[in-house]
Legacy VTK file of the C-alpha trace (Angstrom):
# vtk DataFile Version 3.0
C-alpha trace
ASCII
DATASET POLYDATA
POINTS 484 float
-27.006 16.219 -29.092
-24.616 18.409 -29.803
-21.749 17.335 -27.378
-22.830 13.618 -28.045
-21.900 14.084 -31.503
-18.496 16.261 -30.602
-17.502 13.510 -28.615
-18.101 10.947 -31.503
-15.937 13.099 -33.428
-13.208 12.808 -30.813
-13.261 9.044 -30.133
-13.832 8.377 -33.609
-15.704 5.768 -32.189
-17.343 3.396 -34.172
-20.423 2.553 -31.891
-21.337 6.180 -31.158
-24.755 6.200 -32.544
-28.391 6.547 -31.769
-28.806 3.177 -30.101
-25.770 3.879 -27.637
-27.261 4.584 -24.708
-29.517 1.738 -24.558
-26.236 -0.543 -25.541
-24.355 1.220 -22.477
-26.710 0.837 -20.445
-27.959 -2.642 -21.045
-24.717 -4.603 -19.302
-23.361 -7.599 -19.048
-23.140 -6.668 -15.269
-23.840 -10.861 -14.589
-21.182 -12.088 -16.356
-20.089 -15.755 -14.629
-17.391 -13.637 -12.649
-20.322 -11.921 -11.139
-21.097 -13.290 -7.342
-24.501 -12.114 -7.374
-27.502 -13.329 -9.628
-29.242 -11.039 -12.319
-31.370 -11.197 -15.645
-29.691 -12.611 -18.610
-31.123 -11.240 -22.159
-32.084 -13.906 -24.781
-30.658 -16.702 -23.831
-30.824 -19.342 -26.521
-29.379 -22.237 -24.417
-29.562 -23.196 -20.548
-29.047 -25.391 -18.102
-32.917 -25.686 -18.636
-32.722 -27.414 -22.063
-30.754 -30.269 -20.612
-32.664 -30.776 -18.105
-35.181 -33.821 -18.977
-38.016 -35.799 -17.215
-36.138 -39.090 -17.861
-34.213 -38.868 -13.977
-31.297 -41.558 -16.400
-31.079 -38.719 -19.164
-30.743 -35.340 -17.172
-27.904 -37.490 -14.152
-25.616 -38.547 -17.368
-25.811 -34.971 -18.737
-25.159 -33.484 -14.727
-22.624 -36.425 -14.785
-20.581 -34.847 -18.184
-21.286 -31.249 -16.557
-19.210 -31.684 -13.375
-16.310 -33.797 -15.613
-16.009 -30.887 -17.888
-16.609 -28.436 -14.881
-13.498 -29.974 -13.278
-11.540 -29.915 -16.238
-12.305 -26.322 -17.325
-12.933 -24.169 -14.279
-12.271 -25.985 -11.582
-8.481 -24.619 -11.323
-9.931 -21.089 -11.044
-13.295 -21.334 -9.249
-12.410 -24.015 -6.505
-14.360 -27.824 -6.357
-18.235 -28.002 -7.899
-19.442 -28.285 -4.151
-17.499 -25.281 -2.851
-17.616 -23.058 -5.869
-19.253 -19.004 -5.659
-20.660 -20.058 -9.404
-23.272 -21.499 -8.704
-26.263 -21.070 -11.147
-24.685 -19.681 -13.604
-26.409 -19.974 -17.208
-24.650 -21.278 -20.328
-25.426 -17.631 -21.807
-23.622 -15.902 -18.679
-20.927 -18.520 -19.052
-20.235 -17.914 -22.735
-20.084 -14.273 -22.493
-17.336 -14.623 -19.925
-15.439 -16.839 -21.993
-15.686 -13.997 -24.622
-14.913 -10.552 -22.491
-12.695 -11.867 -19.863
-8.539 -12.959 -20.651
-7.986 -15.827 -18.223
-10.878 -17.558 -20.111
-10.483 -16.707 -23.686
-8.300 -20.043 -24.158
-11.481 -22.315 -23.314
-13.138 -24.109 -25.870
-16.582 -25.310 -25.572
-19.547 -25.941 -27.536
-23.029 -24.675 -26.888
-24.129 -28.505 -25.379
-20.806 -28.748 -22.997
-21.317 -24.936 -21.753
-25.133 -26.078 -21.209
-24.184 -29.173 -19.234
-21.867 -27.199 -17.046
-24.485 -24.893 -16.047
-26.833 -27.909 -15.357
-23.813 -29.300 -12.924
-23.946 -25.349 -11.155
-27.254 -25.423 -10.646
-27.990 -24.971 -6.819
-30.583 -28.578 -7.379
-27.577 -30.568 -8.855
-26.320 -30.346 -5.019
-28.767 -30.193 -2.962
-28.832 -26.673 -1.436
-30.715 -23.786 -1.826
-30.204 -20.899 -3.939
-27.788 -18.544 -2.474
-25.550 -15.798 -3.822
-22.631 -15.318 -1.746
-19.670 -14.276 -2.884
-17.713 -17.033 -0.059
-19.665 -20.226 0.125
-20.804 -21.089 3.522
-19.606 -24.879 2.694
-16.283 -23.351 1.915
-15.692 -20.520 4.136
-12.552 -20.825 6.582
-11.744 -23.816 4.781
-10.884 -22.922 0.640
-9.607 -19.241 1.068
-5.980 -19.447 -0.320
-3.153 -17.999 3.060
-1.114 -16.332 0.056
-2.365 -13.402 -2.232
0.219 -11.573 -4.133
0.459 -7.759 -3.296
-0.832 -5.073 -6.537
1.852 -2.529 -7.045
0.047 -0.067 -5.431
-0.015 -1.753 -2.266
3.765 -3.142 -2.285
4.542 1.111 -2.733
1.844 1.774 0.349
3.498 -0.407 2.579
7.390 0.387 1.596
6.100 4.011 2.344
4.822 3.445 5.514
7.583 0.707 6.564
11.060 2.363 6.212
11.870 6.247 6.725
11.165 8.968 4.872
14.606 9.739 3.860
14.935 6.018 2.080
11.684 5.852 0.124
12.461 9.124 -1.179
15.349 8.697 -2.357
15.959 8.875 -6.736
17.373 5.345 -7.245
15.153 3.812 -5.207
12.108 5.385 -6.558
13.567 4.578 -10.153
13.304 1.007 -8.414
9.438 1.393 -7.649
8.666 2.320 -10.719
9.647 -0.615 -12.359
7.218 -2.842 -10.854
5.091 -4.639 -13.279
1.885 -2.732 -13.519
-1.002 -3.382 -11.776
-3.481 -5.870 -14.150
-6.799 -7.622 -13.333
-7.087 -9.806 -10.680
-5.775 -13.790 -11.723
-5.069 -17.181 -11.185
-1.080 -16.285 -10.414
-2.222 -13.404 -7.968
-2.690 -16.834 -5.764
0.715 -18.494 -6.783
2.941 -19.249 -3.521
6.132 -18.314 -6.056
6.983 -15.171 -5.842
7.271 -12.652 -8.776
10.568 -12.475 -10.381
9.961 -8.959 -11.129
8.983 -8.006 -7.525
11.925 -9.991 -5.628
14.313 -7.855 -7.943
12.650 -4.575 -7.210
13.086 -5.267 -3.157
16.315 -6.769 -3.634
17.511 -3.356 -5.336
15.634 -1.519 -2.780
17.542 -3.068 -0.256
20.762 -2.867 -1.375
19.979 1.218 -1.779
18.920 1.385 1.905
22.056 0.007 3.111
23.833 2.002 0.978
22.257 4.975 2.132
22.639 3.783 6.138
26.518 3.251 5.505
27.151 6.972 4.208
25.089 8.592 6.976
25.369 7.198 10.506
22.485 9.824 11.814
20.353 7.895 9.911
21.503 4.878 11.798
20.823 5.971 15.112
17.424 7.230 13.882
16.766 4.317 12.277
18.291 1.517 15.135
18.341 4.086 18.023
21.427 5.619 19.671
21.960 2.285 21.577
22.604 0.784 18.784
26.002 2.510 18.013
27.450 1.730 21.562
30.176 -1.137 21.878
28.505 -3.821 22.605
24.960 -3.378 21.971
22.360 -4.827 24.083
19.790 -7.550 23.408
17.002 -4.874 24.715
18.527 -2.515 22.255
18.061 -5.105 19.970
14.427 -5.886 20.908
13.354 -2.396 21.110
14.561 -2.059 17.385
12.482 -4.857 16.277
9.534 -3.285 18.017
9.988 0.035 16.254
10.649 -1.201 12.688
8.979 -4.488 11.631
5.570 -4.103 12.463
5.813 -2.319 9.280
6.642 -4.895 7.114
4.750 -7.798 8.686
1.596 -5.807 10.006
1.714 -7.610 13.060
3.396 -8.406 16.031
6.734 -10.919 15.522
6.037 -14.367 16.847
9.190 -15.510 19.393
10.206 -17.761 16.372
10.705 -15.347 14.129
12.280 -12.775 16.810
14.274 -16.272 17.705
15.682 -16.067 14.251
16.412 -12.809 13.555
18.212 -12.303 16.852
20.196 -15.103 15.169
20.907 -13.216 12.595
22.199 -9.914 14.306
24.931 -12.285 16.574
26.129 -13.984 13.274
26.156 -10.753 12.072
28.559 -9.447 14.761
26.092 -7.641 16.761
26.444 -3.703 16.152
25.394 -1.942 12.904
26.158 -4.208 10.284
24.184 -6.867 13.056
21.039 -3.977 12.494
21.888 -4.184 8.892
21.682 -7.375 8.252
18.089 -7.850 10.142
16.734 -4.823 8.146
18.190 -5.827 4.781
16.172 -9.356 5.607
12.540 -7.320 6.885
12.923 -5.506 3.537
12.711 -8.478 1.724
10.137 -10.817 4.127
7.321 -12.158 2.065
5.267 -10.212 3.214
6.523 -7.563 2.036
4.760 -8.925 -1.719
2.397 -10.792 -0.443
-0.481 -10.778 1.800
0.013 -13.868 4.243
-3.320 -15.161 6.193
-2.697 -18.161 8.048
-5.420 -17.358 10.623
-5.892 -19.862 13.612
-7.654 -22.622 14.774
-11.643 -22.456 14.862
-13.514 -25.744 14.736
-12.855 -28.362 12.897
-10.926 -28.161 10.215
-12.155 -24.382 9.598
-9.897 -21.464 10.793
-10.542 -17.885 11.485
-8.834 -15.054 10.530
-6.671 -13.249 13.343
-7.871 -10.321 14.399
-4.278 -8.738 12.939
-5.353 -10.493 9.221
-8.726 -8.588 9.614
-7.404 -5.443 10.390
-5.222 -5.799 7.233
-8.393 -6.460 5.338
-10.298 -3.580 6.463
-7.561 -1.441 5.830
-5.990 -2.612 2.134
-9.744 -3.151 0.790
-10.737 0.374 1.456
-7.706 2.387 1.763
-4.867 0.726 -0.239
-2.804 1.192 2.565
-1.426 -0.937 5.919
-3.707 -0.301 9.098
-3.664 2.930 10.659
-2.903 3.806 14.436
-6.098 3.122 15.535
-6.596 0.143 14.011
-3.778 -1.600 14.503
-5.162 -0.469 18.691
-8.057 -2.244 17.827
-6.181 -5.758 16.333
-3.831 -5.713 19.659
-7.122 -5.720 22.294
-7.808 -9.343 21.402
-11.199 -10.438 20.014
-12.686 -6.863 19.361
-12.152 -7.526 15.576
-14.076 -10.800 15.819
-17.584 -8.877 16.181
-19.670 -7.612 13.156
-20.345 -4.683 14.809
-16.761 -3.640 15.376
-15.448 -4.012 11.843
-18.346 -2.073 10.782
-17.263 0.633 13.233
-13.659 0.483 11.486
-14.809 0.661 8.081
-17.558 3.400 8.484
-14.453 5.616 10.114
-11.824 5.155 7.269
-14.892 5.371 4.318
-15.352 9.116 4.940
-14.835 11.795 2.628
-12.048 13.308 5.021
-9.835 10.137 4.116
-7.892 10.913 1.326
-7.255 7.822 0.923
-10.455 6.163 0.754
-11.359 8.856 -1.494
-8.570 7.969 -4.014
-9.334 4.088 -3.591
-12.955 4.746 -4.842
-11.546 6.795 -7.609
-8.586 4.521 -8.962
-10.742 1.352 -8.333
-13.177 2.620 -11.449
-10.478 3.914 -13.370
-9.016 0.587 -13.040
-11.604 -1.836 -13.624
-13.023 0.468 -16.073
-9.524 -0.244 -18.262
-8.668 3.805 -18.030
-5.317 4.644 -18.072
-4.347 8.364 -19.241
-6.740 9.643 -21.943
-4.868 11.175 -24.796
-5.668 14.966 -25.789
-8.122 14.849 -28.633
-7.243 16.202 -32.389
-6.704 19.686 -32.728
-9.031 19.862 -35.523
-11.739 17.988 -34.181
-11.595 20.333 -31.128
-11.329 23.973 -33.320
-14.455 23.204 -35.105
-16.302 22.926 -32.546
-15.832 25.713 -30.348
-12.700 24.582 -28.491
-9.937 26.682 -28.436
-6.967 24.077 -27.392
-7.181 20.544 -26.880
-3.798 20.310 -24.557
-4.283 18.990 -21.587
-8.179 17.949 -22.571
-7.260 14.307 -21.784
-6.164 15.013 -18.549
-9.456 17.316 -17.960
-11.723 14.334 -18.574
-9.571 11.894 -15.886
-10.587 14.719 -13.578
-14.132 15.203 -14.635
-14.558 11.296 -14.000
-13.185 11.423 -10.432
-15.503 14.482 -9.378
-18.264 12.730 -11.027
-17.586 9.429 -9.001
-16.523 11.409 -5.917
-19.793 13.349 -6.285
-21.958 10.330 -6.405
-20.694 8.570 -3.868
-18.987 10.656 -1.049
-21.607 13.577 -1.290
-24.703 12.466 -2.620
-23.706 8.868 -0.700
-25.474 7.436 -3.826
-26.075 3.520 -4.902
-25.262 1.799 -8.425
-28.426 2.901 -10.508
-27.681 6.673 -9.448
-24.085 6.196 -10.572
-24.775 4.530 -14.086
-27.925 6.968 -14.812
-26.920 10.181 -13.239
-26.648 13.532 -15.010
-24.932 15.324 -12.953
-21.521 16.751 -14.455
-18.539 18.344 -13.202
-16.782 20.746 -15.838
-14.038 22.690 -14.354
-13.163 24.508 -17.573
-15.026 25.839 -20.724
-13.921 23.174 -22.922
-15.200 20.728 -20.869
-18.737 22.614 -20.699
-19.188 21.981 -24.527
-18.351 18.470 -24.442
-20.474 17.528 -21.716
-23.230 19.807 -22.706
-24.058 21.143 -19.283
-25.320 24.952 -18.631
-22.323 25.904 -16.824
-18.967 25.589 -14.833
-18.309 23.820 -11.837
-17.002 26.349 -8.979
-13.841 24.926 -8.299
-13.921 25.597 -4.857
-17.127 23.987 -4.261
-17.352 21.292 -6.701
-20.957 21.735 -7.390
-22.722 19.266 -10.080
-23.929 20.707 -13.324
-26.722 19.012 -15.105
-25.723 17.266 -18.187
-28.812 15.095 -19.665
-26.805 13.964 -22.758
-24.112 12.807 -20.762
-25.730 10.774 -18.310
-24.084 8.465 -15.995
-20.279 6.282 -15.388
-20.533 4.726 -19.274
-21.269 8.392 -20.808
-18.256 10.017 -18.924
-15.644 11.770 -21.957
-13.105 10.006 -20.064
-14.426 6.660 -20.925
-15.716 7.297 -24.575
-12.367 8.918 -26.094
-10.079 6.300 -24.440
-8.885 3.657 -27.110
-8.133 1.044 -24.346
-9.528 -2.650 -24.457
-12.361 -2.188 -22.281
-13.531 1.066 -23.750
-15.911 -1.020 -26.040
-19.832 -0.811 -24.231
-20.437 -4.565 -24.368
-17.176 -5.082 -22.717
-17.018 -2.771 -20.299
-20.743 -4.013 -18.936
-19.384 -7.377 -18.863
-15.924 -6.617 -16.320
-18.261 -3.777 -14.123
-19.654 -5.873 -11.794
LINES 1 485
484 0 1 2 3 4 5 6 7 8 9 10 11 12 13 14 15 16 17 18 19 20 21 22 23 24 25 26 27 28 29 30 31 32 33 34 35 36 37 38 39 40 41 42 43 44 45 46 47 48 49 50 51 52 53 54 55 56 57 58 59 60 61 62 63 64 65 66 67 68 69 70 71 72 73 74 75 76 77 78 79 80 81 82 83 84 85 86 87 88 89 90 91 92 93 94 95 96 97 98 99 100 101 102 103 104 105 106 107 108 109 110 111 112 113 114 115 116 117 118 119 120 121 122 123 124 125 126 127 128 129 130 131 132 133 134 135 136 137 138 139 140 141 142 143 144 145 146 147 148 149 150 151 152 153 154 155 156 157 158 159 160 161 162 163 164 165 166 167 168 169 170 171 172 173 174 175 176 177 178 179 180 181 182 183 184 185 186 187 188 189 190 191 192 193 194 195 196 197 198 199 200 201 202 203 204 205 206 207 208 209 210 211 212 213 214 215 216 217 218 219 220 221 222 223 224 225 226 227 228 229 230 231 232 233 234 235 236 237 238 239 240 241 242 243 244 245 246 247 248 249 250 251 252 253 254 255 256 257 258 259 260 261 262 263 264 265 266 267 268 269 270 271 272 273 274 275 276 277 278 279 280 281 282 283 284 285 286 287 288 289 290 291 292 293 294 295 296 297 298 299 300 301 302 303 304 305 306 307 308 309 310 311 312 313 314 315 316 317 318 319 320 321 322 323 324 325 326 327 328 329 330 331 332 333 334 335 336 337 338 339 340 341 342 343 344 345 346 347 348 349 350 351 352 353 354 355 356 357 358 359 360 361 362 363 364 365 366 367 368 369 370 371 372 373 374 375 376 377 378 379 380 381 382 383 384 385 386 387 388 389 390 391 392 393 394 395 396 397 398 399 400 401 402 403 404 405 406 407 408 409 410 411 412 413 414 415 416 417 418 419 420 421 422 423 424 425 426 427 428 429 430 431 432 433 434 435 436 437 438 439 440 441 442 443 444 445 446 447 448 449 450 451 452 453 454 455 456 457 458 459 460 461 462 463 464 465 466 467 468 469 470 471 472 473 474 475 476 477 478 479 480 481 482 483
C-alpha cells in the first residue's frame, strides 16, 4: 500500500482511494463506439422498456427511433440497415454521449435514447444478432475511398518516398513538425477536402526539395538518374524515373493515365531537369500523399473489392505505421495472392514479430495514444524526498518507459490477451525510484528486461504513467469508456 499511496501523493489525484481498483477495473469497455457486445451495469432504461405487447405501440416507438436515429447518428454511423451499432442499449448509448467529443453536442432524453436503441435492435430489422465491426449488408458497398492520413503516417511515407538527404534536412523537418497533431479518430478524418494545415506543410516541403535539387546537381542525377542531365532526355529516361520514385508516394503502380499526364507535364515543362522538377514537385503533393485513397475494383454487383495494392497498404499502415515493405509490395504485384485469407494472415504474422521495430512501436504508441498519454510531467520534488526518492528529474519520462516494457512484455513476450494485460502484475522498473513507486522486490536487468512482480500495481489502468498524467482521459471512468 505503500507505493499506492506515494503515487496518490504524486497525482494528487482525487479518485485514488480504496475503491479504485474495482472502479479501474470495472470499464466502460462497451461504450456504443464499441463493435463488439458486452455486459452493461445497471441499466435503468432500454430498448426493453419500450418494447410493448400492443404490435401498434412498440412500431410507432421503432418508427420515432429510426427518425431520431437518422437525425442524430446517422451522419457518423452510416444508414439504420447498414450500421456496426446495432444493439446498442440506451445505457451504452448515453455513456458515449458523455465520454466521447464528437457526441457531447447531442441532446436527448432518457425516452428518445431508449427508442433509438429499440430502432438498433437486431429484431427491428430482421437479422440475427451479429457483432461485426463491417456489416455484411454493407461491406464493399459503405466503406468511404478517402481516409485522411494521421501525422504519423504522412512523416512514414515522406520518409520512405523522397531521399535521405531531403527529409533530413532542418527546414523541412521544421515543416513536419508543424503538422496538426495526431487526435482521435472523426467524422472529418473521412472529409474528401483536404486539410488546410497539411496542403501547406507539403507545399513548403516541396518548395525545400527543389530548392535543395537546384543547389546540388549530384543530387539530381541521384535522384532522376544520370540520363536525365543529357541534352535531350529520353522518354525511357523519363519512364525509368517514374518507376524509381512514385511508387513511393502512391503505393502502387501508375495507371497509363496518370503516367499520360505527367509525361505531359515534363514536355510542358521543357523536358530536362526543371521537366523532372516539375513531375516531382507534383508527386510531392498527390493526394495521396495525405490521404489514403481505396477505390478498389469491380466485384459483383454493385460491391467492389479492394485491390490487392489497397490491401497491402492495409496490412502494412494498421500494424506498422508505415508504407508496405519489399516483400509485400512482391506479394501485391503477383496478382490475386492478397485476395486469400490465408495469405494476409501470412503477411501480418511476419511484420507482428518482436524483431519489427516497428510493429513493436505501433503496439506501444497505439496505447499511449488511445490511452490520452502524452509526456508525463516529473512529479514534485517534495512529494518524491519524503518518500525515499532522491530526484524526481526525469521520473516522468521513467514511467513512459515503464508503460512500454510493461505493454511490450505482455504482448510480444508473454504473447498475452486483454484480461492478462488489464490484471497483470508484472512490472518493469529500470531504476530505484521506480522500484518504490511500483512496489516491486527489485530492478529490472536492463539487458534482459525481466518482469518484477508488483501486486499493488496491477495491470494497464495501475501503470504510474497513467495515474500521474493530468490529461483528459486520465480519469478511470473515462479511460474504460475510449479502451475498447
Amino acid at each position: 500500500m505503500r507505493s499506492f499511496k506515494l503515487l496518490h501523493q504524486i497525482s494528487r489525484s482525487k479518485f485514488a482511494k480504496a475503491g479504485f481498483a474495482v472502479t479501474s477495473i470495472v470499464t466502460l469497455v462497451l461504450a456504443f463506439q464499441n463493435c463488439s457486445p458486452g455486459f452493461v451495469p445497471g441499466s435503468s432504461f432500454s430498448a426493453a422498456s419500450l418494447a410493448s405487447s400492443e404490435p401498434e405501440l412498440e412500431a410507432e416507438n421503432k418508427k420515432a427511433g429510426e427518425q431520431l436515429y437518422k437525425n442524430n447518428c446517422a451522419s457518423c454511423h452510416g444508414q439504420l440497415e447498414q450500421s456496426t451499432k446495432r444493439d446498442r442499449s440506451a445505457f451504452q448509448i448515453a455513456s458515449s454521449i458523455q465520454a466521447i467529443s464528437q457526441m457531447k453536442t447531442l441532446s436527448l432524453t432518457s425516452d428518445e435514447l431508449s427508442k433509438i436503441s429499440l430502432a438498433l435492435a437486431s429484431t427491428s430489422y430482421g437479422v440475427t444478432k451479429k457483432y461485426t465491426c463491417t456489416s455484411p449488408l454493407s461491406r464493399g458497398r459503405t466503406n468511404p475511398a478517402l481516409r485522411r492520413m494521421s501525422t504519423a503516417e504522412i512523416k512514414a511515407t515522406l520518409r520512405s518516398a523522397v531521399p535521405y538527404d531531403i527529409y533530413n534536412d532542418e527546414k523541412v523537418q521544421q515543416a513536419l513538425s508543424s503538422l496538426p497533431a495526431d487526435e482521435v479518430a472523426n467524422v472529418k478524418d473521412y472529409s474528401s477536402m483536404p486539410s488546410q494545415e497539411v496542403a501547406n506543410v507539403l507545399l513548403t516541403i516541396a518548395d525545400r526539395a527543389m530548392l535543395i535539387l537546384d543547389s546540388a546537381p549530384a543530387k539530381q542525377s541521384y535522384l532522376f538518374g544520370q540520363c536525365a542531365l543529357s541534352v535531350p532526355t529520353s522518354e525511357a529516361c523519363f519512364e525509368l524515373f517514374l518507376k524509381n520514385w512514385s511508387f513511393g508516394f502512391f503505393r502502387r503502380p501508375l495507371t497509363t493515365a496518370e503516367t499520360a499526364r505527367l509525361l505531359a507535364l515534363f514536355k510542358n515543362a521543357g523536358s530536362g531537369v526543371r521537366g523532372y522538377q516539375s513531375v516531382y514537385f507534383v508527386l510531392m503533393q498527390s493526394p495521396q500523399m495525405s490521404f489514403h485513397v481505396e477505390e478498389g475494383q469491380s466485384s459483383s454487383g454493385d460491391r467492389r473489392r479492394l485491390t490487392d495494392y489497397e490491401i497491402a497498404n492495409r496490412i502494412s499502415y494498421k500494424t506498422t505505421g508505415y508504407p508496405p515493405d519489399a516483400t509485400l509490395r512482391a506479394a501485391a504485384g503477383r496478382s490475386g495472392e492478397l485476395q486469400k485469407i490465408e495469405n494476409v494472415e501470412a503477411q501480418v504474422s511476419r511484420l507482428v514479430s518482436l524483431s519489427s521495430a516497428n510493429a513493436v512501436s505501433r503496439v506501444s504508441s497505439y496505447f499511449r495514444f488511445y490511452s490520452g498519454i502524452g509526456d508525463v510531467p516529473d512529479p514534485s520534488p517534495i512529494v518524491t524526498s519524503g518518500r525515499g526518492i532522491g530526484t524526481s528529474a526525469g521520473l516522468g519520462g521513467n514511467m513512459l518507459r515503464e508503460l512500454d516494457d510493461y505493454t511490450q512484455g505482455i504482448f510480444w513476450k508473454q504473447t498475452g490477451d486483454f484480461e492478462d494485460f488489464m490484471t497483470s502484475i508484472d512490472s518493469y522498473p529500470r531504476n530505484e525510484s521506480m522500484r518504490i513507486i511500483l512496489g516491486a522486490s527489485g530492478v529490472v536487468d536492463s539487458a534482459k528486461v525481466v518482469a518484477q512482480k508488483s501486486p499493488t500495481s496491477f495491470g494497464f489502468l495501475h501503470r504510474p504513467a497513467l495515474l500521474t498524467n493530468d490529461g483528459g482521459r486520465t480519469n478511470p471512468i473515462l479511460r474504460g469508456a475510449h479502451l475498447r
